[in-house]
C-alpha positions as CSV (number, residue, x, y, z in Angstrom):
1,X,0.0,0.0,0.0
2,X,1.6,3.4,-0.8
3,X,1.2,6.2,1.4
4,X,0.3,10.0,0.8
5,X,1.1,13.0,3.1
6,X,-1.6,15.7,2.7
7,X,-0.5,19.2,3.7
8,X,-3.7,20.9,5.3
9,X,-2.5,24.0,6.5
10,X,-4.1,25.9,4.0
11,X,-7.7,24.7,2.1
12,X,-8.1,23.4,-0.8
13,X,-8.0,24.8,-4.2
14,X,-11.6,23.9,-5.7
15,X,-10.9,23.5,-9.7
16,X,-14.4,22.6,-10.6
17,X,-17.6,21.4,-9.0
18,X,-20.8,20.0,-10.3
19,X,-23.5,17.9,-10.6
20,X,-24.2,14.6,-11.8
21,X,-26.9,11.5,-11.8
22,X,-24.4,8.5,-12.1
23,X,-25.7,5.4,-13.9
24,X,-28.3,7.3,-16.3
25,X,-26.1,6.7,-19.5
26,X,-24.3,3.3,-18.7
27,X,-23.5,0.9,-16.8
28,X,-19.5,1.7,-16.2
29,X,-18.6,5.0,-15.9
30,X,-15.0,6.2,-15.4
31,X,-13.7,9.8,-14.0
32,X,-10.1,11.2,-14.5
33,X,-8.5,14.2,-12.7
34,X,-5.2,13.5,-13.7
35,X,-2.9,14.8,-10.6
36,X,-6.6,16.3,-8.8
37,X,-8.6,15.0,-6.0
38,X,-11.5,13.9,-6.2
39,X,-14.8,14.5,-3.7
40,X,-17.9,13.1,-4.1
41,X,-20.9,13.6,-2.0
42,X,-24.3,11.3,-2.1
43,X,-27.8,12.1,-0.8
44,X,-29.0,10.1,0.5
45,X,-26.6,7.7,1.7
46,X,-26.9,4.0,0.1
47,X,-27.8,1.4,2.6
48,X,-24.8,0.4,4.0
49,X,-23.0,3.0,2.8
50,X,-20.7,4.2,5.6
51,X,-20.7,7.6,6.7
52,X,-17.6,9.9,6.8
């Protein structure tokens, strides 16, 4: 397992933000940031879905 050291001192710098309904086109869907994060947020949570 690699590790990562996050530096939080300051916030983050949001690139873009959006919407999106996952699942309505197919099946698989993939989502590349190369060298971004990524956060996604779900309402409402999935059964078993743990929460953060």
């Amino acid at each position: 397992m690699e590790s990562v050291s996050l530096c939080l001192d300051q916030p983050p710098e949001v690139v873009n933000a959006g919407v999106g309904v996952h699942g309505a086109s197919t099946a698989h869907e993939v989502f590349r940031l190369p060298d971004l994060w990524q956060l996604h947020l779900y309402s409402p949570p999935a059964p078993g879905t743990p929460c953060l």
